[in-house]
VEXBA-632847 format. One record per residue (C-alpha): x, y, z; residue in three letters. Coordinates in steps of 0.001 Angstrom, whole numbers, padded with zeros to 6 digits, always signed. Each point is the difference from the previous one (the first is absolute). Layout:
! residues N
XYZala...
This chain:
! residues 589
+049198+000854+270403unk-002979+001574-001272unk-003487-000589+002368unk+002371-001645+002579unk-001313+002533+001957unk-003494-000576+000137unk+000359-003874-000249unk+002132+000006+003570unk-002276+002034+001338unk-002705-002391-000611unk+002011-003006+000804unk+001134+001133+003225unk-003883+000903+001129unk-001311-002771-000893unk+002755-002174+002375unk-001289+002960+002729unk-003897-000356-000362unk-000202-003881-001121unk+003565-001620+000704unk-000068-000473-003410unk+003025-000340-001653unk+000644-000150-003989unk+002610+001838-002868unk-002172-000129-002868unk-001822+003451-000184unk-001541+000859-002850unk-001469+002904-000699unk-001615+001646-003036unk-001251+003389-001266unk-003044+001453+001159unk-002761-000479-002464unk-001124+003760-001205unk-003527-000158+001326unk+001520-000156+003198unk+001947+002489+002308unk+003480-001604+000707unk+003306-000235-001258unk+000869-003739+000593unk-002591-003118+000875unk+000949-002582+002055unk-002616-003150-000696unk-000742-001379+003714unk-002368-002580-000889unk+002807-002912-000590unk+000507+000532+004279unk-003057-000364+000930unk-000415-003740-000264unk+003669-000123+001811unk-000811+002234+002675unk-003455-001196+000095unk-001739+003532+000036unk-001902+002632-002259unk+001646+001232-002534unk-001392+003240+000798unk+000987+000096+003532unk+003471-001145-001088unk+000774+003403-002559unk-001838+002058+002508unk+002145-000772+002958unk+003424-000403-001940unk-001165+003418-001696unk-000126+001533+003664unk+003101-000980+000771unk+001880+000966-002922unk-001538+003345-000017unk+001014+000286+003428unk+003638-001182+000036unk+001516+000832-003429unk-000040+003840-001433unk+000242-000673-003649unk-003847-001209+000685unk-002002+002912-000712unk-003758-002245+000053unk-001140-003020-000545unk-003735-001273-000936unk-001220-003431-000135unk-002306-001836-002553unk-000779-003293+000605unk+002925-002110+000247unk+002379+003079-001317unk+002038+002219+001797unk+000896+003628-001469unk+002465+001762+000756unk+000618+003602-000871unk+003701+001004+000113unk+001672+003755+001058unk+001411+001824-002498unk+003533-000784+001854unk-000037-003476-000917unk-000329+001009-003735unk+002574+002588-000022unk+002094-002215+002291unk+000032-002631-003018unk+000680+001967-002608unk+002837+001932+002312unk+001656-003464+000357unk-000332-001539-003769unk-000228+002676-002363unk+003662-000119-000713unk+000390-003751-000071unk+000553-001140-003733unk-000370-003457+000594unk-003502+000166+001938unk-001772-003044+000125unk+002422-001612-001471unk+002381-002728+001931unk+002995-001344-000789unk+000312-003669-000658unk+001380-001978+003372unk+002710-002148-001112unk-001207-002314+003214unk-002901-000861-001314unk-000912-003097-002171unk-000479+000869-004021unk-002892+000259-001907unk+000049-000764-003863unk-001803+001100-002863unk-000215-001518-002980unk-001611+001533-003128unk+000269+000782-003444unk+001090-003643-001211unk+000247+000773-003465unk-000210-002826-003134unk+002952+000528-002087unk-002140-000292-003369unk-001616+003654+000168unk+001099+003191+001147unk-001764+001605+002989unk-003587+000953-000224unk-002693+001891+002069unk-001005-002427+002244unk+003982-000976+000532unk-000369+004215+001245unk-002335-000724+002663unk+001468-002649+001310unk+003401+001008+000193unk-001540+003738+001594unk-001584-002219+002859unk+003039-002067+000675unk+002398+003068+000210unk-002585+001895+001891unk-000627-002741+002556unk+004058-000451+000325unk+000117+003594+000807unk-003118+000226+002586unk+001371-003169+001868unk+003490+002011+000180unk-001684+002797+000828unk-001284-001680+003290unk+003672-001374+001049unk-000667-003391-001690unk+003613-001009-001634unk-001215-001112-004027unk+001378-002187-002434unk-001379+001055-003679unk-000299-002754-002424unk-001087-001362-003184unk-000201-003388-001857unk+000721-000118-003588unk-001813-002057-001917unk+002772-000889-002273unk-001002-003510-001593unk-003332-001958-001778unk-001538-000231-002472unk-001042+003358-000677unk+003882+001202+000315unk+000436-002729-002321unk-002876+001487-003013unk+002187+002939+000324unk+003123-001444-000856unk-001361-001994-002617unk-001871+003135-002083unk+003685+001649+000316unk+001241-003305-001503unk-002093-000039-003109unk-000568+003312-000659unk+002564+002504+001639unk+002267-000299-002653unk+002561+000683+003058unk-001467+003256+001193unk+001053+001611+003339unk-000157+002420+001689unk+002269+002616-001073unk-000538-000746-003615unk-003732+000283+000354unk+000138+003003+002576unk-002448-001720+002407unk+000248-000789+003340unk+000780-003182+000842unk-003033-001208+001872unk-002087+001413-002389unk+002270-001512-003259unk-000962-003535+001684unk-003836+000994+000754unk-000297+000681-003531unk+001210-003602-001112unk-002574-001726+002968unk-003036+001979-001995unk+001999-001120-003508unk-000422-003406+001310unk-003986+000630+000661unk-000650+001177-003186unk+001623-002849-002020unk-001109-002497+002640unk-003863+000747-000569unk+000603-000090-003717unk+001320-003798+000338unk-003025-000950+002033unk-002376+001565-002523unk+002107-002499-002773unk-000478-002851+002166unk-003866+001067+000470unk-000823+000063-003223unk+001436-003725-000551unk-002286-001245+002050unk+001404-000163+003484unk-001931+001687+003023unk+001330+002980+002011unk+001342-001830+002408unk+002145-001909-001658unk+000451+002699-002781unk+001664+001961+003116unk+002073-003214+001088unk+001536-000673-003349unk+000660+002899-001534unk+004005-000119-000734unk+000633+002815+001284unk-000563-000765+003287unk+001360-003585-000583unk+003202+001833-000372unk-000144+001971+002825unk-000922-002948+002792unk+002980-001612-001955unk+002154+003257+000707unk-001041-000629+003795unk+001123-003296-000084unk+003287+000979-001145unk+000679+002956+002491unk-000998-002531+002743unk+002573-002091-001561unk+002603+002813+000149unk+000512-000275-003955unk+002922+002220-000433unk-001882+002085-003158unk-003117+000319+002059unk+001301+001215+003039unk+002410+002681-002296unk-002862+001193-001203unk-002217+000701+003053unk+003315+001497+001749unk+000178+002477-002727unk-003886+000532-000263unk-000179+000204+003839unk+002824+002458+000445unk-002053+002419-002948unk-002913-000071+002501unk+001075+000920+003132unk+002308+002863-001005unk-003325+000890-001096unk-001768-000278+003322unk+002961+001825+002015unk-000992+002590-001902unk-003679+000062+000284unk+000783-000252+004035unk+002285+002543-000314unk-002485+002729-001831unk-002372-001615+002856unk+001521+000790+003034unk+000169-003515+001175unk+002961-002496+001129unk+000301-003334+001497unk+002728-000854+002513unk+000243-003442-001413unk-001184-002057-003002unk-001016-003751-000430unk-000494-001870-003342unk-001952-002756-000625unk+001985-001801-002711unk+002318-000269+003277unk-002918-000733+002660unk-002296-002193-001854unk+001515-003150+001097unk+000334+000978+004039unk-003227-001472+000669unk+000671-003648-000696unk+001972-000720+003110unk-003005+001549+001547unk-002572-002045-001353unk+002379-003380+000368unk+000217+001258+004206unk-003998+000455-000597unk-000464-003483-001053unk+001630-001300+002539unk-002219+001746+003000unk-002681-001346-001758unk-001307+003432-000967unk+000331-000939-003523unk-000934-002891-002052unk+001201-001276-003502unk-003030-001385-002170unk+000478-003143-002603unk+001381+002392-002669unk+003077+000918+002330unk-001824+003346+000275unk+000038+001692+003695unk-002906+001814+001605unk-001541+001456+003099unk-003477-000149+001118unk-001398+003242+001310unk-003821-000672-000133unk+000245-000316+003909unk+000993+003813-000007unk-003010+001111-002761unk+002848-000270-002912unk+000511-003366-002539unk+002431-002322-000990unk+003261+001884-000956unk+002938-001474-002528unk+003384+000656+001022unk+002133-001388-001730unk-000828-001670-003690unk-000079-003923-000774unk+003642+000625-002360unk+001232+001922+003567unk+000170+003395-001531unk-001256+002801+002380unk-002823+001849-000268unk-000336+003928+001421unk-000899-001228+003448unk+002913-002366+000026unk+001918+002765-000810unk-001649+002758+002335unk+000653-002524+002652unk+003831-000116+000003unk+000471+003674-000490unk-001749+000838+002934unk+001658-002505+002271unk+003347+001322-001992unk-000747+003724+001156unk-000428-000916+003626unk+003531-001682-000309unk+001436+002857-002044unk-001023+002525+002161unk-001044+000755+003512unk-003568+000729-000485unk-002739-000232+002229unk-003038+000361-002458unk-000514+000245-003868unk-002473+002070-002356unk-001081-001293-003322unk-001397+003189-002332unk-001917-002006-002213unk-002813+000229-002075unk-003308-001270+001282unk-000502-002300-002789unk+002929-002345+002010unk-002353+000266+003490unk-000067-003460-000540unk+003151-000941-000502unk+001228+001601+003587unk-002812-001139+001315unk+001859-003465-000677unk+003326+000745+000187unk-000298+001755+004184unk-002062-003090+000799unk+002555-003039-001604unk+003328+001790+001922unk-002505+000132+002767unk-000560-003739-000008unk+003835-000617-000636unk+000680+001817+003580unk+001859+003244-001022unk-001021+002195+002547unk+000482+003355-001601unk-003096-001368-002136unk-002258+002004+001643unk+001886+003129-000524unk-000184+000341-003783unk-002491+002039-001871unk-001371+000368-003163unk-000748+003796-000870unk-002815-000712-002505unk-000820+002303-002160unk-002903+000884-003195unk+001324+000552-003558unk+000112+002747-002139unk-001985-000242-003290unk-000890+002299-002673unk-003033+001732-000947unk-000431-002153-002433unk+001283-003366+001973unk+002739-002535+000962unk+003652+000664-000861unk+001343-002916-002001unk+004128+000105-000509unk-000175-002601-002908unk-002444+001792-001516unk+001472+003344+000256unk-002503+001567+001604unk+001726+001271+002717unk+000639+003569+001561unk+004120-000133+000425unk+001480+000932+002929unk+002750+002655-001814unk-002485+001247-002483unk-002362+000888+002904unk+002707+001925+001911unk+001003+001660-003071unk-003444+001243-000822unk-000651+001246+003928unk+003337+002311-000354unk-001301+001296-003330unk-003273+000379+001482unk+001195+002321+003000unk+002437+001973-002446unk-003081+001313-001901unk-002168+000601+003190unk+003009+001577+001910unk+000684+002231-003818unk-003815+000937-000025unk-000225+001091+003859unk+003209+002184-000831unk+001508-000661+003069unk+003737-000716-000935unk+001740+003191+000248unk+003414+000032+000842unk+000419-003704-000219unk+002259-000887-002916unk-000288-002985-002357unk+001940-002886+002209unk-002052+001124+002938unk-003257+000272-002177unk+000568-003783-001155unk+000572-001151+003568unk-003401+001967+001307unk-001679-001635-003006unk+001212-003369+001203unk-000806+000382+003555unk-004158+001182-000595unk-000307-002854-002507unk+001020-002753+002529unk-001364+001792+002446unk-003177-000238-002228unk+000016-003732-000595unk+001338-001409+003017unk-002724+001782+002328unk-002813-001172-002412unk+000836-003343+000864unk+000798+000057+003478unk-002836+001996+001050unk-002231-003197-000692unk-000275-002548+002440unk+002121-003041-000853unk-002429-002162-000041unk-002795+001690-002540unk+000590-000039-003846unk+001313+003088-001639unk-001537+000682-003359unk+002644+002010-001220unk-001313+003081-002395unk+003070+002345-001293unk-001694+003152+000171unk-001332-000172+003274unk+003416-001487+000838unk+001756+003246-001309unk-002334+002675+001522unk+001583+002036+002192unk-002743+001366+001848unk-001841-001423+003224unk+001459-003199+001924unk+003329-000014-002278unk+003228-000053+001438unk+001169+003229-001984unk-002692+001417+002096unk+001612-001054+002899unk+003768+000892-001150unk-001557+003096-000606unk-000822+000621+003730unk+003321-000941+001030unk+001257+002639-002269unk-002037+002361+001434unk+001271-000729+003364unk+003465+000823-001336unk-000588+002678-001712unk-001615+001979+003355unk+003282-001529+002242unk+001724+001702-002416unk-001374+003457-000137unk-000178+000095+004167unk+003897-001097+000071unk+001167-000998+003671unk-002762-000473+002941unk+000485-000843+003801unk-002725-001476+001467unk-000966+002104+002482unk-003759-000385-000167unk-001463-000865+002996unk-002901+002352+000985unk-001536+000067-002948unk-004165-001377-000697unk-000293-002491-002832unk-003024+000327-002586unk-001351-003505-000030unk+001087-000460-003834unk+003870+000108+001525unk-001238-002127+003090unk-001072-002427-002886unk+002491-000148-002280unk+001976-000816+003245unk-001945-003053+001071unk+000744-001256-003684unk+003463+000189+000165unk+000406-001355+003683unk-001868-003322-001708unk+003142-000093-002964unk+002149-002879+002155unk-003713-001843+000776unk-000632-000225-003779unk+003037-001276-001295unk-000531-002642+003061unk-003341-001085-001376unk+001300+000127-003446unk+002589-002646+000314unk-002704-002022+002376unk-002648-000331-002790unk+003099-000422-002714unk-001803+003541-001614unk+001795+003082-001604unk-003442+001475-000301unk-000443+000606+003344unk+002684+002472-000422unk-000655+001419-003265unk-003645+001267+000654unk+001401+001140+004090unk+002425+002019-002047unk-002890+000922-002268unk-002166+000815+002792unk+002761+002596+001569unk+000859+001765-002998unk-003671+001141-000048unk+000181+000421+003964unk+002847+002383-001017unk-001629+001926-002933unk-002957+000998+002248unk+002406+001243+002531unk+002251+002046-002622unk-002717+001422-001492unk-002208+001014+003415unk+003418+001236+002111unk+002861+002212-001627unk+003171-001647+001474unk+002441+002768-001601unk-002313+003095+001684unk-001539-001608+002726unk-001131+001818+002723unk+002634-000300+002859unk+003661-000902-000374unk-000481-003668+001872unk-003005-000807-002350unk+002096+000972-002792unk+002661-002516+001072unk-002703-002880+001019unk-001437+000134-003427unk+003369+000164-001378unk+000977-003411+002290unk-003089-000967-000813unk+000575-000303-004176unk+003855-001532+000912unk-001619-003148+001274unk-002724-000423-002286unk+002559+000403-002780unk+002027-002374+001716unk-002758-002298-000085unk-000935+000303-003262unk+003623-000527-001317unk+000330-003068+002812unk-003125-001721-001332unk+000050+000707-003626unk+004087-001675-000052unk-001627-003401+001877unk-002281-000136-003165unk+003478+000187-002033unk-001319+003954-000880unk+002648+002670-000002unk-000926+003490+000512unk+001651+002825-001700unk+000978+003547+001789unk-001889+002143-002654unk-002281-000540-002423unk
């Protein structure tokens, strides 16, 4: 375990000197201006032990300097505390976890309770677009942190599979598909359907100009306008289970997601199980009906049910309608309470847009109120949308950047970059296309994940496509390097124990000892980009060292076979944290 070390070290003098007794530790890098290796913050203690925080790191420094010989010094500023490590307790690490493929990385404990995930949640009117990308990038990614840290995870979606919007769809392909499909039109599925949702737009607006022009106001220009007459009437039926209607969205429905598997496929994402809502959308009436009857609903004249939330800094919230159809909440309701059942889950993550903060807001507090007591274990991973230079996506406009089109365009993109650098001797052309492949996801996916969750990405496709600087070719590019040198040394014991580190390898050391820590704070704050700019930050920690220290000539056999050790873990690093942002690494490039 790394820093176990130095953490029961401190936790056993601190019982000695103050009778003190505690197992959270936590220690953190030295700050630069300072001399030190690792700081331990004493000031928390001091209002426990009811002393200076000074005199607290001075006398715990003493005696750790005095009873443990990995401490080499120790200063004190303040409330901090120091320490400077021997060169042993570097090479020591590295001696014990240089050959471990899996560092930092645990396997999931089948003991423990399950954590889900849900994401992506696709409408089945569109194909996948850009901001589908960043969502389902931070769902996968957060599945594969939590795993990462032995938490057992469920992967999950919802498909939004029925509406009114599903229904516009249907209803463009009635009028004017002329019974296209899929393979006689060549298109994907998903994106055969998105193109009847914007064919609905387009003669939708037209009809409300008509209506405008006769005299009647936008409003109810919008409201009457046949089209949509048609379609509300369409919704009616499917409710209804009309035998046509519901042939047709089967067919429709089965177009789209063959499309999606195959956009998650090029992805590199997967769900362990699937929901739908055209199956889930009724779940929450039992609910509400229970809800009622604890008096933590009430019905209004109309027949209409509501909660009142203005006590918690919320409103008034419908549930269910006056006709007793269900409304999302309704609906959100029972297939939460339905997962809990399903599966034996502890906790529950929402990857959502921030534009629904609201709506979980809402949803956490009401199976709060109704006494589930898992309630306070489900989160919503909000995050800020992607928009274009020149704004807003809009799928029934068109104006969308598609998910397939994008990937496609990042492989291309590499190809010509990799072609100009003139790097790609001795591949040939099935191993070229896979290289290709591999940079241009590589590309994309670390563009988005690098950003903190929560801010807005405004997403600019050259930028995204430069390969240069904080890009995640960059960073495949170390690992590659790593490789290559492993290879050229061949076979290495490591016998390398009286050897004097320069402080760049004494660094690069203390960054990978903190690999386990990160991915730990990663899945705390729900945040891949904790881990993409640590990765980030060692790649350059390893550049300065590979180009300040020959590894292949170094001085002495033993520093030869550090440095050697030394690249092994990094590599492993890179390739461990890259794969839980779903980025593969190739061997060569």
């Amino acid at each position: 375990m790394t820093q176990e070390k130095i953490k029961t070290a401190i936790r056993k003098t601190l019982q000695e000197l103050f009778n003190y007794k505690t197992d959270k530790i936590e220690l953190q890098p030295t700050k630069k201006e300072f001399k030190g290796d690792y700081t331990f913050v004493v000031f928390p203690l001091a209002k426990e032990l009811k002393k200076n925080p000074k005199e607290i790191a001075e006398k715990l420094g003493k005696n750790l300097l005095k009873n443990y010989d990995f401490i080499e010094d120790f200063n004190v500023i303040g409330g901090f505390l120091n320490l400077n490590l021997k060169d042993e307790y570097f090479i020591e690490f590295i001696k014990q976890n240089y050959n471990q493929e899996n560092f930092g990385i645990q396997q999931p404990d089948p003991h423990r309770k399950k954590l889900m995930v849900e994401y992506s949640s696709p409408n089945t009117n569109k194909p996948l677009h850009l901001g589908h990308i960043r969502n389902n990038l931070l769902g996968y990614s957060i599945s594969k942190i939590f795993e990462a840290t032995g938490k057992p995870v469920i992967k999950t979606q919802i498909i939004n599979d029925r509406g009114i919007h599903i229904c516009k769809s249907m209803l463009a392909w009635q009028k004017f598909g002329q019974g296209e499909t899929p393979e006689t039109s060549g298109m994907k599925g998903d994106k055969l359907v998105g193109k009847y949702y914007v064919e609905f737009d387009k003669h939708y607006k037209k009809q409300v100009e008509e209506l405008k022009k006769q005299g009647l106001s936008e409003e109810e220009a919008k409201n009457q306008a046949p089209l949509l007459q048609e379609a509300r009437e369409m919704l009616r039926k499917w409710e209804a289970k009309d035998p046509e209607v519901m042939k047709l969205w089967k067919m429709m429905n089965e177009w789209v997601l063959e499309g999606f598997k195959e956009t998650y496929r090029e992805l590199g994402v997967d769900f362990d199980v699937e929901y739908f809502e055209s199956e889930t959308y009724l779940l929450g009436k039992k609910i509400i009906e229970e809800g009622l009857q604890k008096g933590v609903f009430y019905r209004k004249e109309d027949g209409s049910v509501w909660i009142d939330l203005s006590d918690e800094g919320l409103d008034e919230k419908l549930v269910l309608r006056s006709d007793g159809t269900s409304v999302y909440i309704t609906q959100d309701l029972g297939t939460a309470v339905k997962r809990f059942e399903d599966f034996d889950i502890d906790s529950l993550i929402y990857v959502v847009g921030n534009e629904q903060d609201y709506h979980f807001k809402v949803l956490f507090l009401i199976l709060k109120k109704l006494g589930y007591e898992w309630a306070d274990r489900l989160y919503h991973l909000s995050y800020g949308m992607v928009e274009l230079p020149h704004g807003k996506m809009k799928s029934r406009e068109g104006t969308v950047v598609d998910a397939d089109d994008l990937m496609d365009q990042m492989t291309m993109t590499a190809k010509k970059i990799s072609e100009e650098l003139g790097k790609l001797e001795g591949f040939d052309e099935q191993e070229k296309q896979k290289l290709y492949k591999i940079i241009g996801q590589a590309a994309l996916k670390y563009f988005i994940l690098k950003v903190d969750p929560k801010k807005g990405i405004l997403f600019d496709p050259v930028k995204s496509i430069d390969f240069n600087g904080n890009t995640g070719p960059f960073l495949q590019y170390a690992y590659v390097r790593t490789r290559s040198i492993l290879r050229k040394a061949g076979d290495f014991t490591p016998d390398f124990d009286a050897i004097q580190l320069d402080e760049k390898e004494r660094k690069l050391t203390r960054e990978l000892e903190r690999f386990p820590e990160i991915i730990e704070q990663a899945a705390q704050m729900q945040n891949p980009a904790i881990i993409a700019n640590y990765i980030y930050e060692l790649v350059k920690m390893y550049n300065a060292f590979y180009q300040s220290l020959s590894i292949l000539q170094a001085e002495t056999p033993g520093q030869k076979k550090f440095r050697l050790a030394l690249s092994k873990l990094t590599g492993t690093v890179i390739k461990n944290g890259l794969e839980l942002l779903g980025i593969q690494v190739p061997e060569r490039m």
